[in-house]
N, C-alpha and C positions, 0 to 999 in steps of 0.2 A: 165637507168632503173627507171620506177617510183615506190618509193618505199610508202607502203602499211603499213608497219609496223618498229617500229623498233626492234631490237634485242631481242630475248627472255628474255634475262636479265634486258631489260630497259619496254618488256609488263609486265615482274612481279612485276618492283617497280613501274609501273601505277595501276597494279592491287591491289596491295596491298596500295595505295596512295587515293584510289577511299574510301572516308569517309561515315558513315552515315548507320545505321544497318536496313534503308528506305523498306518498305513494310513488307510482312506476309507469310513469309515463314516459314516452319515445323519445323524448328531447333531452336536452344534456343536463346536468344541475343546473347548469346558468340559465337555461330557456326553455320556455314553452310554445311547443312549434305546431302553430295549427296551419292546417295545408287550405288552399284555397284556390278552387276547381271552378274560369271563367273563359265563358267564351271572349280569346280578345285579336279572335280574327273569324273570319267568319261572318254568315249572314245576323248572328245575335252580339256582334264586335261594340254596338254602342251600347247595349243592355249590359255586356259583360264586363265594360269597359267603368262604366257607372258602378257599378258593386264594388270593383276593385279601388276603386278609389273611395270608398266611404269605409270598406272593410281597411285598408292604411291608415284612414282618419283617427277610426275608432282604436287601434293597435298604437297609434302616434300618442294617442290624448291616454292612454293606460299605460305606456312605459314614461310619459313627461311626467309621469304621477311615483316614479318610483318601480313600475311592472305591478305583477298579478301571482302572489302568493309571495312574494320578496324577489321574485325572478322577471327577465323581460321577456318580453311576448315577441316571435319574431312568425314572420308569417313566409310559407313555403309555396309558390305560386303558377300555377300549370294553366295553359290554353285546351281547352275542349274542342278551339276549333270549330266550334258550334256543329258536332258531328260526337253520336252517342258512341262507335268506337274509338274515338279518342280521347273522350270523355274515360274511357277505361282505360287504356292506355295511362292518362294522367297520371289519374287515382293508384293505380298498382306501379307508378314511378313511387310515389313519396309515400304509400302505405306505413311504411316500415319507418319511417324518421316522424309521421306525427302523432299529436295528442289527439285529435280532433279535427275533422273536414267540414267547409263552408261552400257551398256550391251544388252545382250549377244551376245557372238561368233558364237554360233552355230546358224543356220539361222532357226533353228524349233522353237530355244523354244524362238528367238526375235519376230518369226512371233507372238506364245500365247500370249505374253508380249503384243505384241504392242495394243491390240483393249482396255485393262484394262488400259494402259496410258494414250491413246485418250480418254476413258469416263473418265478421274481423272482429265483430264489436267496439263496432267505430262511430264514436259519437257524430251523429252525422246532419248537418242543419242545411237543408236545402235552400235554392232562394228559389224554386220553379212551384209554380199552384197548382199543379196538376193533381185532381182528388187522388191516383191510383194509388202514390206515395203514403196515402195512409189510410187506404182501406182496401185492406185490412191493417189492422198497426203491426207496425214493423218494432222491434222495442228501442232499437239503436237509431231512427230514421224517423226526424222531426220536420217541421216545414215552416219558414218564414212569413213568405207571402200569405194574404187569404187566400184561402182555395178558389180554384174556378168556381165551383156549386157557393161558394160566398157572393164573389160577382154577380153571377147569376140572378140571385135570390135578391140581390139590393138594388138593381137594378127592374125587378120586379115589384119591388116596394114601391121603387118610385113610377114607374109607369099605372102602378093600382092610384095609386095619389093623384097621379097628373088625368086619372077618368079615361086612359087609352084600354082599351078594349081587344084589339089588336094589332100583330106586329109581324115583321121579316124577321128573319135571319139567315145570316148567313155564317160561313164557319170554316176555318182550315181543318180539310180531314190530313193531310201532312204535320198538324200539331196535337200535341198531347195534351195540352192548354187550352186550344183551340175547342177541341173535340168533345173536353170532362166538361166544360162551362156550354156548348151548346146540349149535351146532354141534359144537364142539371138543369135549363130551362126550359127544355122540352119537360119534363119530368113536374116542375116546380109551377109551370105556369098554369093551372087549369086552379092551384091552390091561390092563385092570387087574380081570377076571372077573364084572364087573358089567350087569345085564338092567334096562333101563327098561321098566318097567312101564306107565305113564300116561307120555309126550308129549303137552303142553298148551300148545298157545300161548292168550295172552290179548294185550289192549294197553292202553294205556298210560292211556287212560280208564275203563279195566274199575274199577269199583264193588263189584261182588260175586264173591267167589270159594268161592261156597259150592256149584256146581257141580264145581271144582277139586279141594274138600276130598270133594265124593259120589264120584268115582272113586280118588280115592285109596286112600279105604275101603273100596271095593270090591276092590282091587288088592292084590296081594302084596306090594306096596311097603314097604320098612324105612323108608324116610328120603325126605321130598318137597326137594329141591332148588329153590328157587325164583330166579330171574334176573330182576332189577328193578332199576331205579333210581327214586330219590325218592318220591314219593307212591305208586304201587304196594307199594313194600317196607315203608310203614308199615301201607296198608289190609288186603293179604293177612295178615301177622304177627298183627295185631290181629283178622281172621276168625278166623282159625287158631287164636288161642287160646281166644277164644267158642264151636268147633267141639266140643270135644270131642275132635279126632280126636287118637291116642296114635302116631301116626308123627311119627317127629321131625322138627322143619322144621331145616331148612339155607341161612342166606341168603350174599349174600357180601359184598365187601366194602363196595359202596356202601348199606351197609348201618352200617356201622363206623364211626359215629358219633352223638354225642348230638342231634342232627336227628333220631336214629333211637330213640336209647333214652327223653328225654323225652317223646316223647309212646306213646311203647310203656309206659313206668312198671314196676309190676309184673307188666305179664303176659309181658317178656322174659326175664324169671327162666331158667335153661335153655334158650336157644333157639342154637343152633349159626351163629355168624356169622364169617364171615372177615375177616382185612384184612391191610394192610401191614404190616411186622413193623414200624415206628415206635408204631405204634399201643399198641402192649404192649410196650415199649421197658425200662420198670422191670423186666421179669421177663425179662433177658437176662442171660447173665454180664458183667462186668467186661470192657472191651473199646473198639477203636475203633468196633464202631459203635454200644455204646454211647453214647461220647461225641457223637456224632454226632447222636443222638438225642433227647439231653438238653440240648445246646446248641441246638439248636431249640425242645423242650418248655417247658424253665425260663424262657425270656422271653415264649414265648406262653402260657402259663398266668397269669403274670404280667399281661400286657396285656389278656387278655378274659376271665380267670374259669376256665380250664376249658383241658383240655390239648388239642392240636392234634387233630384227626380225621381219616379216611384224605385227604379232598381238601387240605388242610392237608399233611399228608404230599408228596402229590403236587407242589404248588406250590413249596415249597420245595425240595424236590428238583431240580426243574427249574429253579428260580435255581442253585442249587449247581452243577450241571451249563452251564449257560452261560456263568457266572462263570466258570471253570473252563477251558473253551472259549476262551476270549478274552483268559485270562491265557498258555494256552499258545501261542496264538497272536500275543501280544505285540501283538494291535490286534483292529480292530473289522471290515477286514478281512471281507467275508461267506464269502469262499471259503476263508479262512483258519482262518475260525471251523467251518464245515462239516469241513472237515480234519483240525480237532483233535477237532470230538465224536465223529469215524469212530475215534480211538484213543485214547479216553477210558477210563480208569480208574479209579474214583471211589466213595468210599462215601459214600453218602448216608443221608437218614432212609428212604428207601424200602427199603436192602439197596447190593450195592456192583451198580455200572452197568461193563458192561464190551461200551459199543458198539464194532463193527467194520464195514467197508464192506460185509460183510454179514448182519448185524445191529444193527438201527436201534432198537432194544426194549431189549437191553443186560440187560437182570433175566431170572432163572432163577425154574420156582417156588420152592426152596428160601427165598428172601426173603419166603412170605405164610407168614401165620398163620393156624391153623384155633382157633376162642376159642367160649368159652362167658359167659354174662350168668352174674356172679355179683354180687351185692348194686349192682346199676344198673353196673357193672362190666366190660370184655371182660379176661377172661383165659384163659391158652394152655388148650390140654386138656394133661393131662400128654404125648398124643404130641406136640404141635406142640412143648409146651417141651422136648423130647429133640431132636426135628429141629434147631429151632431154635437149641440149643447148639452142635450140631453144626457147624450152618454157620458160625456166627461164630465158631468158635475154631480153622475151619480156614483163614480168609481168613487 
């Protein structure tokens, strides 16, 4: 296996190794101040809240190293609110004092964000999937997450695999997430021999989804695909399972986390969920991204009880990637830093990122996992953990 990197512990005494407080960046000689834009109130409060605590992880584990260019890294941190004008609001608080922006989760209020980075030239790493952020490319406005049209499309792999033929879905037209990923499979699925059955939009206040589950049952549907974030993906789950109905549900990643499984409990038992391949990281071979993944996990399992979750994933990731940026870049530098993420090569916890000046998303689906609940649980189905070997032992 050709290896790319070496171990997190040996990127952070490079990054911290890398001398010289070289260019003109917003922060002072002593620091470099990356801002970071999360919902930590608000309906997106436990996805925001997860980010924020693995982007301090990743900030903690590169100034114990010394900092990042001889200087330490301090991080400037705003609530979105989970509402896109506040999300602007943030952003144009701290524009002016930083290097670089990480954020937001919710895919509204990174859409508002994104066109004020592009005119600042503000290196800018979103953690929200929403394809619009980078098509067209934005040159300042990169994305952490896989894209919705990733999910989409891997989750089309495997229903071609699993012989399903047909399927539901359903979709928040109040999300931006929501909306790009039922697109992409409307779109994507005729290329992988699949007929939807039921098309259901609902949104994002919807309460009851037992209309949802009457057409499904009526429908020739194998498998109901459902696209939500937060409080949807716990309500519908938890109908679904009081329904009765024997068509298997499918959620996806923002789903892939214990936000999701604790209050689901037993009735997740078998429920078909996706995530990032960080997520299910112990049932990978032997490997850099492996390690990659485990020097993440072992200190945040450590510090909050309970191993990282896909937003966790995300955040980190997107430290690791800017870090990254700005050591090749040898400063803070914004034009610099934009320069280096357009030829970035990097494995992270989320899969290895390999953005180009035209591709600002950088992840393949090959890096999600399709997982099933087993004992409060995600782990692969035996096809993801074959995909999944795969990928990693061919990096």
């Amino acid at each position: 296996m050709r290896r790319l990197l070496p171990s997190m512990a040996c990127l952070v005494l490079a990054l911290a190794a890398c001398g010289g407080n070289g260019g003109a960046g917003s922060g002072t000689d002593d620091t470099i101040k990356v801002g970071l834009i999360v919902s930590l109130t608000g309906n997106y409060t436990p996805l925001g809240s997860e980010d924020k605590k693995a982007v301090e992880l990743a900030v903690e584990q590169v100034n114990g190293q010394g900092g990042l260019l001889g200087r330490k890294v301090e991080l400037v941190t705003r609530d979105d609110k989970t509402a896109p004008d506040q999300g602007i609001v943030a952003y144009n608080q701290i524009k002016g004092e930083i290097d670089a922006v990480i954020g937001p989760v919710f895919s509204n209020s990174a859409l508002a964000i994104e066109p004020l980075a592009q005119r600042d030239k503000m290196p800018y790493l979103s953690l929200a999937p929403a394809q619009e952020q980078v098509e067209p490319i934005k040159s300042y406005v990169f994305v952490t997450p896989a894209l919705s049209s990733m999910y989409a499309e891997r989750y089309l792999q495997y229903i071609q695999a699993e012989g399903i033929k047909t399927v539901a879905v359903a979709w928040d037209s109040k999300s931006a997430y929501s909306v790009s990923g039922h697109a992409a499979m409307v779109k994507l699925a005729p290329k992988y021999g699949v007929t939807l059955a039921v098309d259901e939009a609902y949104e994002t206040s919807t309460s009851d989804f037992s209309p949802l589950f009457t057409h499904v049952r009526e429908s020739a549907a194998e498998a109901l695909v459902f696209w939500g974030s937060g409080a949807p993906g716990v309500t519908a789950a938890k109908q679904y399972a009081a329904s009765g109905l024997k068509t298997p549900l499918f959620l996806t990643a923002s789903q892939a986390s214990k936000l999701w499984l604790e209050p689901m409990g037993a009735a997740a038992e078998g429920m078909t969920v996706q995530s990032a391949i960080g997520v299910v990281g112990e049932h990978l071979p032997d490997g850099e991204q492996k390690k990659i993944i485990e020097q993440m996990a072992t200190p945040y399992k450590q510090k909050h009880g309970y191993g990282p979750p896909q937003f966790a994933q995300d955040g980190y990731s997107a430290s690791l990637l800017l870090f990254e940026a700005i050591r090749k870049a040898g400063s803070t530098d914004k034009t610099k830093i934009q320069q280096a993420l357009e030829s970035m090569d990097l494995i992270t916890p989320n899969g290895r990122f390999r953005y180009s000046p035209t591709d600002h998303s950088g992840l393949s689906p090959e890096f999600i996992s399709v997982n099933t609940v087993k004992d409060g649980q995600f782990v692969p189905t035996d096809w993801a953990k074959e995909q999944l070997a795969k990928t990693v032992t061919a990096e």
